[in-house]
C-alpha positions as CSV (number, residue, x, y, z in Angstrom):
1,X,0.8,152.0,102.5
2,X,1.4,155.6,100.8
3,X,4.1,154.9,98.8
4,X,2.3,151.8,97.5
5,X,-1.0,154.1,96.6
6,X,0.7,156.9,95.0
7,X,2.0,155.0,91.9
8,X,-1.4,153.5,91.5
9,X,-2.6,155.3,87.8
10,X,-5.9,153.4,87.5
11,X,-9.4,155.1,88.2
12,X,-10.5,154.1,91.4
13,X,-13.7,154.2,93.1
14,X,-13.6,154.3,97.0
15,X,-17.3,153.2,98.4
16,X,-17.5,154.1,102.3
17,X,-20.9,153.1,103.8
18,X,-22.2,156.1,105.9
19,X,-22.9,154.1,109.0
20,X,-20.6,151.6,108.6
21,X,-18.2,150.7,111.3
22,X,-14.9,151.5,109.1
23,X,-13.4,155.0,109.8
24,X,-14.5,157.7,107.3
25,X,-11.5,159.9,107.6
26,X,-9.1,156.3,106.1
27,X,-11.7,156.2,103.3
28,X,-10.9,160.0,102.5
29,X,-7.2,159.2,103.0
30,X,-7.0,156.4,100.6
31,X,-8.6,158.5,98.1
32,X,-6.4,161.6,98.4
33,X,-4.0,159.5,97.7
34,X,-4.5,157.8,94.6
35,X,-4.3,160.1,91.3
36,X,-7.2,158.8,90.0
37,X,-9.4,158.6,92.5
38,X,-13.2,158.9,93.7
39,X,-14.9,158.5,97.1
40,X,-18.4,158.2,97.4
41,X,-20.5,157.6,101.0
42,X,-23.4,155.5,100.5
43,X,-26.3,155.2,103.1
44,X,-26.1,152.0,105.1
45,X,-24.1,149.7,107.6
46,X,-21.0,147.1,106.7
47,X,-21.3,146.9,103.0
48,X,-23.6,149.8,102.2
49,X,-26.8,150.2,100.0
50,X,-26.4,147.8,97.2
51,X,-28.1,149.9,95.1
52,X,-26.7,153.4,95.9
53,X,-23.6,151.5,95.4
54,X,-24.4,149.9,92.2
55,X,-25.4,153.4,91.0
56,X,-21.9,154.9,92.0
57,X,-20.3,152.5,89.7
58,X,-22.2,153.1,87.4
59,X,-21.8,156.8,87.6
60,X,-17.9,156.2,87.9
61,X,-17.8,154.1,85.0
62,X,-19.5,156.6,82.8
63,X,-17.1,159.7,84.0
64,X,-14.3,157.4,83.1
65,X,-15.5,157.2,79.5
66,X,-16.7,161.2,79.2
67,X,-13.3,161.8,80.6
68,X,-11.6,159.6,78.0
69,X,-13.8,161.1,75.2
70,X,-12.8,164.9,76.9
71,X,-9.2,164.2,77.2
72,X,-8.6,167.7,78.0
73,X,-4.9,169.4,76.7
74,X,-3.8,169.5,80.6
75,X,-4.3,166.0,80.9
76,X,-3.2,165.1,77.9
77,X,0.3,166.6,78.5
78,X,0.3,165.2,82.1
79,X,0.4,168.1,83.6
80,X,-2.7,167.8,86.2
81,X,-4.3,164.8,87.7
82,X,-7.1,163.6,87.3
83,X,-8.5,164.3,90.6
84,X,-6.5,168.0,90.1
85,X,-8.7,168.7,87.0
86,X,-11.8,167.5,89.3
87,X,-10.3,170.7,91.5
88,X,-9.8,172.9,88.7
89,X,-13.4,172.3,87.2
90,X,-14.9,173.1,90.7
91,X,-12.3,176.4,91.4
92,X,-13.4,177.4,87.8
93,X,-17.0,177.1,88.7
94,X,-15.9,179.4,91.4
95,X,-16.1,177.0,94.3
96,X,-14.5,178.4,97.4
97,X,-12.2,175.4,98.9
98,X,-14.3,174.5,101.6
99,X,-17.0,173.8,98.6
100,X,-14.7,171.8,96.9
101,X,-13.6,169.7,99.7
102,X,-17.2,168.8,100.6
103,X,-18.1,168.1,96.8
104,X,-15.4,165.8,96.4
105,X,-15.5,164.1,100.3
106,X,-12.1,165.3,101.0
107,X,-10.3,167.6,104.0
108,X,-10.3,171.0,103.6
109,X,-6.3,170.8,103.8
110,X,-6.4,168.3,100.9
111,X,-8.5,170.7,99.1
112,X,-6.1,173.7,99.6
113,X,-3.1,171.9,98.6
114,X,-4.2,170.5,95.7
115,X,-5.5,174.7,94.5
116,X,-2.0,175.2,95.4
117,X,-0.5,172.4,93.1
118,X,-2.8,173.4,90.5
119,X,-2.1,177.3,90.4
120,X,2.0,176.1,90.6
121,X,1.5,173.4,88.0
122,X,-0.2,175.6,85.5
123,X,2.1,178.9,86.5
124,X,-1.1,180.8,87.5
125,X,-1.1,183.5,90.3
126,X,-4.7,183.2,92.0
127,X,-8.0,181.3,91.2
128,X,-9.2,183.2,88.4
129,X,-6.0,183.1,86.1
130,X,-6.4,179.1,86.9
131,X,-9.8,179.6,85.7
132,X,-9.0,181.4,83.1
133,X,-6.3,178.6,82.3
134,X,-9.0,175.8,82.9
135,X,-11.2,177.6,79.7
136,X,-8.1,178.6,77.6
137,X,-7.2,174.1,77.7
138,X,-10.5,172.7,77.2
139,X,-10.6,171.7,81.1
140,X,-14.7,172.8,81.1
């Protein structure tokens, strides 16, 4: 099922009801997996909150078009992912990776490689020249 996700391109939302009877951790895999990709928990059983989730779209749908209007030079050149440019607005915001994998509902592993991917991607040597990089492409 990998292979098949990873040349998925499309934003994606991933709703995973808190409660719900499907694992969590295959929710956060999925996710990790696709480029453009968001999970969000919502509060409830089977299907979740309708509202909460309702709201998530919503909230997706809006990110989608501020990240359209944004369009920062990194992304533009197809040098990060989206979901890397999530990292590198969160490491920039000086977010340690533990932080980052609990704002974004992913493993901490998942977290750390994709700081590693960005800092090798963008030829920086620690967190603040990635920051630094981040301000210098119009990434905040």
């Amino acid at each position: 099922m990998s292979s098949d996700l990873s040349h998925l391109i499309s934003p994606t939302l991933v709703l995973h009801p808190r409660d719900g009877e499907a694992d969590l951790e295959n929710s956060r895999q999925v996710a990790s997996e696709l480029t453009h990709a968001r999970l969000v928990v919502i509060n409830g059983r089977n299907g979740g909150d309708a509202l909460q989730g309702v709201q998530a779209i919503e909230d997706f749908l809006r990110t989608i078009d501020d990240d359209q209007e944004r369009a920062p030079e990194a992304a533009v050149n197809g040098l990060l992912s989206a979901r890397e440019l999530e990292v590198l607005r969160l490491l920039a915001a000086g977010k340690s990776n533990q932080e980052i994998a609990e704002d974004l509902v992913i493993s901490l592993h998942t977290s750390r490689k994709h700081v590693s991917n960005i800092l090798s991607k963008t030829g920086t040597a620690n967190r603040t020249e990635a920051a630094a990089y981040a301000r210098d492409h119009g990434v905040l």
